[in-house]
N, CA, C and O atoms as a printed pandas DataFrame, in Angstrom:
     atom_number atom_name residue_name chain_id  residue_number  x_coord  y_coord  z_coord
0              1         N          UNK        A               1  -15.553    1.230    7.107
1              2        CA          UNK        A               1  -14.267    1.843    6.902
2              3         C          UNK        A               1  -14.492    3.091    6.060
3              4         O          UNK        A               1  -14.723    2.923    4.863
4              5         N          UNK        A               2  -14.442    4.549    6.647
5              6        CA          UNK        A               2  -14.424    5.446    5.805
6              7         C          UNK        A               2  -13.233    5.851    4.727
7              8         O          UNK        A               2  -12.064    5.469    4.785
8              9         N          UNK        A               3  -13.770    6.646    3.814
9             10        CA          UNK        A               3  -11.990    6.658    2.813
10            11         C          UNK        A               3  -11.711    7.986    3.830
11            12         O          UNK        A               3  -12.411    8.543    4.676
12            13         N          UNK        A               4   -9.798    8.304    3.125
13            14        CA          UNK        A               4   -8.898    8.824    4.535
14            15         C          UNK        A               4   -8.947   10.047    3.561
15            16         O          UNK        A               4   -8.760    9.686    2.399
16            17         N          UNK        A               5   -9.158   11.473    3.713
17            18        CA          UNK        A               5   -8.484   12.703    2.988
18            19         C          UNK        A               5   -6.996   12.686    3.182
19            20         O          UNK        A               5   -6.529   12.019    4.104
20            21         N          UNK        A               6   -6.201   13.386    2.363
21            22        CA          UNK        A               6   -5.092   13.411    2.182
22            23         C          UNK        A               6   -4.564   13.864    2.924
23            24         O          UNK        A               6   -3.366   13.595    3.009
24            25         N          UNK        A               7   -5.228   14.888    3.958
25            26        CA          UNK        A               7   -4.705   15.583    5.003
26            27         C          UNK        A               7   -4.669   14.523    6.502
27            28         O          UNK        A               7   -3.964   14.802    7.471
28            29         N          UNK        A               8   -5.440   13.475    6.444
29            30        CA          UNK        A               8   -5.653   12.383    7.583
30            31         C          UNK        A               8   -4.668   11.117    7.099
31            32         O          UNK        A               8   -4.175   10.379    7.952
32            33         N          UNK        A               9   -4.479   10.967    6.032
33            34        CA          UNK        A               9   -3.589    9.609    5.140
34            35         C          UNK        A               9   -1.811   10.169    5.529
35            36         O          UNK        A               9   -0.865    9.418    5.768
36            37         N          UNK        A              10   -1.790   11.877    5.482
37            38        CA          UNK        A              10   -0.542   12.310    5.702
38            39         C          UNK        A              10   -0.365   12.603    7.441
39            40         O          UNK        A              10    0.671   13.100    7.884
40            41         N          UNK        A              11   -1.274   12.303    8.131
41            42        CA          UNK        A              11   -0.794   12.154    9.650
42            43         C          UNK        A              11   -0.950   10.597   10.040
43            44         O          UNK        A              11   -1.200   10.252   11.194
44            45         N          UNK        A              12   -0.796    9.775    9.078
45            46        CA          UNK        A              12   -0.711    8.090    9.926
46            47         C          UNK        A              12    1.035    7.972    9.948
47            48         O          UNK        A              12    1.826    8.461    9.142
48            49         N          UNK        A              13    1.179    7.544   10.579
49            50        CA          UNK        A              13    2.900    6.914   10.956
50            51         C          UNK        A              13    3.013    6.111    9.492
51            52         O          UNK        A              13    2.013    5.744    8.874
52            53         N          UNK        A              14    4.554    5.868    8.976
53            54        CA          UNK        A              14    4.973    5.510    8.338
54            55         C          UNK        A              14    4.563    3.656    8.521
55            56         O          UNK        A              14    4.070    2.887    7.697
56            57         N          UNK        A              15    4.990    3.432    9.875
57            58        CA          UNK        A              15    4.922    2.216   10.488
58            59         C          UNK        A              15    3.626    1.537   10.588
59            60         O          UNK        A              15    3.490    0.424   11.096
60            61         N          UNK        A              16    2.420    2.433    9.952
61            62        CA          UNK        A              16    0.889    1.908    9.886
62            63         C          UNK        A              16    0.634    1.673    8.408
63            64         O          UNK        A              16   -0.504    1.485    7.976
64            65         N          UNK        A              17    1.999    1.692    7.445
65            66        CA          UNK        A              17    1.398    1.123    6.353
66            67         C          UNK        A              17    2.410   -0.107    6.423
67            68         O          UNK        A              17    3.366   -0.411    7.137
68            69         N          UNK        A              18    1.462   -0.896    4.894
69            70        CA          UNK        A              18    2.395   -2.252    4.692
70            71         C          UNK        A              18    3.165   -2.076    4.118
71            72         O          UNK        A              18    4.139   -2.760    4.430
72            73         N          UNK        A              19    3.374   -1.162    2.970
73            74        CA          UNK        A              19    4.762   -0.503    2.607
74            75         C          UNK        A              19    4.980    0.855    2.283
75            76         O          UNK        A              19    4.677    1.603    1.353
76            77         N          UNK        A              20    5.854    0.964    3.779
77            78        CA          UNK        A              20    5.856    2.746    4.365
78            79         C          UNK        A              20    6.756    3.079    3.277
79            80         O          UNK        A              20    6.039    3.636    2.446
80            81         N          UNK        A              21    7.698    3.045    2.930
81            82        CA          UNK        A              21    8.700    3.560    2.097
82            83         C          UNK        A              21    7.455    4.180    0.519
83            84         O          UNK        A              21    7.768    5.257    0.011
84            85         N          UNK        A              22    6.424    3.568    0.036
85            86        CA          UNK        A              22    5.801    4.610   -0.734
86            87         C          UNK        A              22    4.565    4.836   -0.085
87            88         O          UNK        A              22    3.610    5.214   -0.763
88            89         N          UNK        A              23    4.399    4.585    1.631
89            90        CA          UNK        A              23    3.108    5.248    2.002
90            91         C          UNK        A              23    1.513    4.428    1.544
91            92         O          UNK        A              23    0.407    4.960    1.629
92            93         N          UNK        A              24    1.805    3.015    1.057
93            94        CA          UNK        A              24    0.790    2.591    0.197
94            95         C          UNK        A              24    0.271    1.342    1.403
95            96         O          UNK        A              24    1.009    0.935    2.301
96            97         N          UNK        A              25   -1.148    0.875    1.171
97            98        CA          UNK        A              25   -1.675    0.087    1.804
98            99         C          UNK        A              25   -1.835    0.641    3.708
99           100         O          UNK        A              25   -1.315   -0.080    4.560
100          101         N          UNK        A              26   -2.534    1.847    4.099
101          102        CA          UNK        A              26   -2.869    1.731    5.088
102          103         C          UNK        A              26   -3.199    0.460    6.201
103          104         O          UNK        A              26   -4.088   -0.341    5.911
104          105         N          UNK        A              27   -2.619    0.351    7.185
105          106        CA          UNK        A              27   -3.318   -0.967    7.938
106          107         C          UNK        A              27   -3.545   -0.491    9.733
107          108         O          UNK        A              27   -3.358   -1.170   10.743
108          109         N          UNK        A              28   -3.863    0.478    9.629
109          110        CA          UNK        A              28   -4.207    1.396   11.114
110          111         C          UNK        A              28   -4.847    0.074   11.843
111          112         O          UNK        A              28   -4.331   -0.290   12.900
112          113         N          UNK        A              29   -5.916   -0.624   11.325
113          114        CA          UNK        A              29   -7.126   -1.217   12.217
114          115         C          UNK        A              29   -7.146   -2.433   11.604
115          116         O          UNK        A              29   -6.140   -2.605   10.915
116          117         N          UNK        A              30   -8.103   -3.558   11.596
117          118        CA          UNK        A              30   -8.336   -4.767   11.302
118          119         C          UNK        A              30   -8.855   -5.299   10.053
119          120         O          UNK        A              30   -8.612   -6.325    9.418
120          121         N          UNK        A              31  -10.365   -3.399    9.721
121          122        CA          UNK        A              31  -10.668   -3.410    9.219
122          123         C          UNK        A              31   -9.463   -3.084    7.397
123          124         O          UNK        A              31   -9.621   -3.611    6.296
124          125         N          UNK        A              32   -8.546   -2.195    7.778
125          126        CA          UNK        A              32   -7.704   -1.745    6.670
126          127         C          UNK        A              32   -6.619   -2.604    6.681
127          128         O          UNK        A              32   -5.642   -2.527    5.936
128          129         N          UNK        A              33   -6.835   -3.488    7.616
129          130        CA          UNK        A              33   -5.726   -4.999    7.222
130          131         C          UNK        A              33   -6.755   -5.774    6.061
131          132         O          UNK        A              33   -6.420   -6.384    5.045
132          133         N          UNK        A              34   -7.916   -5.551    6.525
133          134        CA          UNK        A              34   -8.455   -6.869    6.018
134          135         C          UNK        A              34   -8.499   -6.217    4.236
135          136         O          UNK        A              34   -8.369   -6.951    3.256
136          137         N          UNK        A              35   -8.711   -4.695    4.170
137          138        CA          UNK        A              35   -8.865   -4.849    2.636
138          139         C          UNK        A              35   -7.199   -4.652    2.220
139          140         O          UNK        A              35   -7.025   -5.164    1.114
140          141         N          UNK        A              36   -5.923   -4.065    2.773
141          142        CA          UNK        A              36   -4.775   -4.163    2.246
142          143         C          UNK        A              36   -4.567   -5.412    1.386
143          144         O          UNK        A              36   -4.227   -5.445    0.203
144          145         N          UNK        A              37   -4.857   -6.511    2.273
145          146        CA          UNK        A              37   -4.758   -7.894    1.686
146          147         C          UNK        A              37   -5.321   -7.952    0.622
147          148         O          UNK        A              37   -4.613   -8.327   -0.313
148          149         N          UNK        A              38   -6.848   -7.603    0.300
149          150        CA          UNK        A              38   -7.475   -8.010   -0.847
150          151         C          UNK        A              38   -7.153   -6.629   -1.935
151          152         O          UNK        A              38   -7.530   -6.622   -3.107
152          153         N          UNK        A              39   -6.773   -6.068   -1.610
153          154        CA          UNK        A              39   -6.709   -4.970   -2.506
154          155         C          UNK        A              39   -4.883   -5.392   -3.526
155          156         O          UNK        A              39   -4.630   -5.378   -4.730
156          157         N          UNK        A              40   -4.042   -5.695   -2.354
157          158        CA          UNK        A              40   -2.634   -6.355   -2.659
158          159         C          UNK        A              40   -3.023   -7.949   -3.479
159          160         O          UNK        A              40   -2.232   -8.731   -4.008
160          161         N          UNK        A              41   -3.732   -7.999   -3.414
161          162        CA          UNK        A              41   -3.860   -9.342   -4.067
162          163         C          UNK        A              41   -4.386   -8.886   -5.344
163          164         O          UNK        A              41   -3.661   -8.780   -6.333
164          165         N          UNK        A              42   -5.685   -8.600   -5.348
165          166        CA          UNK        A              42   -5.978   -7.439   -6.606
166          167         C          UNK        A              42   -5.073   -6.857   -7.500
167          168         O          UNK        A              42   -5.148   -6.990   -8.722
168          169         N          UNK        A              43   -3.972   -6.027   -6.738
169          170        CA          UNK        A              43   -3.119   -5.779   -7.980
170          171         C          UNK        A              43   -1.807   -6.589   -8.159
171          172         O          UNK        A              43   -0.898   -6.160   -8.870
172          173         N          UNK        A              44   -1.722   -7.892   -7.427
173          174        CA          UNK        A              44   -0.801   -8.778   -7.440
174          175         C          UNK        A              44   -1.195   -9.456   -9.150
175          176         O          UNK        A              44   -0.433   -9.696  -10.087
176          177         N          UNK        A              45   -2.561   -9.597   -9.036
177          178        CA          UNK        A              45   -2.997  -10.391  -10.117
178          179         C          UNK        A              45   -3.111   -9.859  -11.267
179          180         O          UNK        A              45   -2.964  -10.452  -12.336
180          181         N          UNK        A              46   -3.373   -8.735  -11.121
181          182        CA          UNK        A              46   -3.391   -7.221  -12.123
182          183         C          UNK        A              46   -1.496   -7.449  -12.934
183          184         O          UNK        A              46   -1.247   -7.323  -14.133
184          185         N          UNK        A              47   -0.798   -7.683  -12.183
185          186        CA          UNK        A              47    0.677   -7.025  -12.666
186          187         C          UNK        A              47    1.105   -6.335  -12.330
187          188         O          UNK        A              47    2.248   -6.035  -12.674
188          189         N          UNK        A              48    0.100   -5.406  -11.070
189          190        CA          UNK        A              48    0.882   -4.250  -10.988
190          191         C          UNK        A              48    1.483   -4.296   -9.226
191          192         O          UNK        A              48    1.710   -3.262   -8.598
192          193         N          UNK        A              49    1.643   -5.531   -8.714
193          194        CA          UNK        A              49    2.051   -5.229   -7.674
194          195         C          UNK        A              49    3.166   -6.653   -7.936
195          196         O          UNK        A              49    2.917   -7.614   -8.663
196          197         N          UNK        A              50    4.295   -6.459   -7.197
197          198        CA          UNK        A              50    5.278   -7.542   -7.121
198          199         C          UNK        A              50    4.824   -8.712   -5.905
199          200         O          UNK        A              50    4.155   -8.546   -4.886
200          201         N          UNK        A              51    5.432   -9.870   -6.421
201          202        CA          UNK        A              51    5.251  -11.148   -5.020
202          203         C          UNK        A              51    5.735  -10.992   -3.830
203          204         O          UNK        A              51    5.297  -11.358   -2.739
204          205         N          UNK        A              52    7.160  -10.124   -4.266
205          206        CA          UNK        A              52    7.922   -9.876   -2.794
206          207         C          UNK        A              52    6.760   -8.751   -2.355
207          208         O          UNK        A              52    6.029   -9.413   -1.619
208          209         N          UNK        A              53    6.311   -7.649   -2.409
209          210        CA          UNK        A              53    5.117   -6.647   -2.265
210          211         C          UNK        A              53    4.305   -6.905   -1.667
211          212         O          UNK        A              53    3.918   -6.355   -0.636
212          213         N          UNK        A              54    3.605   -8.409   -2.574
213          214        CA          UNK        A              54    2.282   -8.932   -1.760
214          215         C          UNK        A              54    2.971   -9.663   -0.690
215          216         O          UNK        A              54    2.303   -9.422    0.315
216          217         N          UNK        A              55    3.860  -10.357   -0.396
217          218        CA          UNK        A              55    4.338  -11.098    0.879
218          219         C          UNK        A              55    4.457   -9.765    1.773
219          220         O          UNK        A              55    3.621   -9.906    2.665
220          221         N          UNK        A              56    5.040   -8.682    1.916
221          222        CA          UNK        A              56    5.046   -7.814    2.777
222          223         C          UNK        A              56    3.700   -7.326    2.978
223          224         O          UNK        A              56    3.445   -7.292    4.181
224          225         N          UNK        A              57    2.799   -6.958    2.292
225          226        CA          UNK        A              57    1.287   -6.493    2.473
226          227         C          UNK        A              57    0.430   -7.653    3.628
227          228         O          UNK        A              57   -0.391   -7.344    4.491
228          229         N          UNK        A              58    0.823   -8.697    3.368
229          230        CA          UNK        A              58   -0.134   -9.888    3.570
230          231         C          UNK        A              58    0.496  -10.298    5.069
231          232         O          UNK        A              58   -0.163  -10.980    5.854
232          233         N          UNK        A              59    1.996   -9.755    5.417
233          234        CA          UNK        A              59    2.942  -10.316    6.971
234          235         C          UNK        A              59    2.246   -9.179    7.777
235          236         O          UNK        A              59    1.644   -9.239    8.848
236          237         N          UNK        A              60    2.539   -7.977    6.838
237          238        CA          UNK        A              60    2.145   -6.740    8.130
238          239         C          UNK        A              60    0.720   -6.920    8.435
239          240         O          UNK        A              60    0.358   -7.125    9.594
240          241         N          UNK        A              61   -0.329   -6.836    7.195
241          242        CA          UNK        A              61   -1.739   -7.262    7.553
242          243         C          UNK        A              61   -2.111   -8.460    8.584
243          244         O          UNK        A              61   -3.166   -8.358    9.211
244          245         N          UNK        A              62   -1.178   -9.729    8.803
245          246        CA          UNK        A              62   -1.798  -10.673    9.370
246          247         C          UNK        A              62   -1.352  -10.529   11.018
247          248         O          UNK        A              62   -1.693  -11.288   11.925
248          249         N          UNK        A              63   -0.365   -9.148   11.133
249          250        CA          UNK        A              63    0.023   -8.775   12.276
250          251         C          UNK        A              63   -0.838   -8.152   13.330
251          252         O          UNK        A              63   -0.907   -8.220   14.557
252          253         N          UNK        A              64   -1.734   -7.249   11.967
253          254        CA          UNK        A              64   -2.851   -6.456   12.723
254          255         C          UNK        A              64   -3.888   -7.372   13.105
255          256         O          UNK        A              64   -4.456   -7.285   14.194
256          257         N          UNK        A              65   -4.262   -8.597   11.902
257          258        CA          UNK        A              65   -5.270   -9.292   12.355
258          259         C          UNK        A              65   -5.115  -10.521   13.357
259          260         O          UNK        A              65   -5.909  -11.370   13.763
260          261         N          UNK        A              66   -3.873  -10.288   13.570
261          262        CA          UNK        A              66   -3.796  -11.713   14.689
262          263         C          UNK        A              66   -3.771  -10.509   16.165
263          264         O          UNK        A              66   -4.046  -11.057   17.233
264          265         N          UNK        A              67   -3.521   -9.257   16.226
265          266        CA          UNK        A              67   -3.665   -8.724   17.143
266          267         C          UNK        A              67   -2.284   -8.295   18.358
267          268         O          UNK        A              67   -2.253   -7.990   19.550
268          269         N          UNK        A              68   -1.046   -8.524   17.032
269          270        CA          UNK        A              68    0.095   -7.848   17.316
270          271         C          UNK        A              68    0.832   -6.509   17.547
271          272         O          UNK        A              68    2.035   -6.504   17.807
């Protein structure tokens, strides 16, 4: 998984992140499902992400990885 420049992160659809409204957690592919999850969990545990947050990170991610 390469990292995205800002100029490639600002042409993904709103609808390819897990939460488009701030643009956060890319999930284009299987591979950026699979770290959304661990990365949302990461800052679930941190404090800095909410439960309702990680439940949305973890529905849209398991969408990409079940192949929806």
């Amino acid at each position: 998984m390469s990292k995205l420049t800002t100029d490639e992160r600002e042409d993904i659809p709103k609808s390819k992140f897990a939460l488009p409204e701030e643009r956060k957690y890319p999930i284009e592919d299987k591979a950026h499902a699979r770290n959304a999850k661990a990365r949302a969990a990461q800052q679930a545990k941190a404090g800095n992400l909410s439960a309702a947050d990680k439940r949305k990170v973890d529905a849209k991610a398991d969408q990409v990885l079940k192949g929806r």
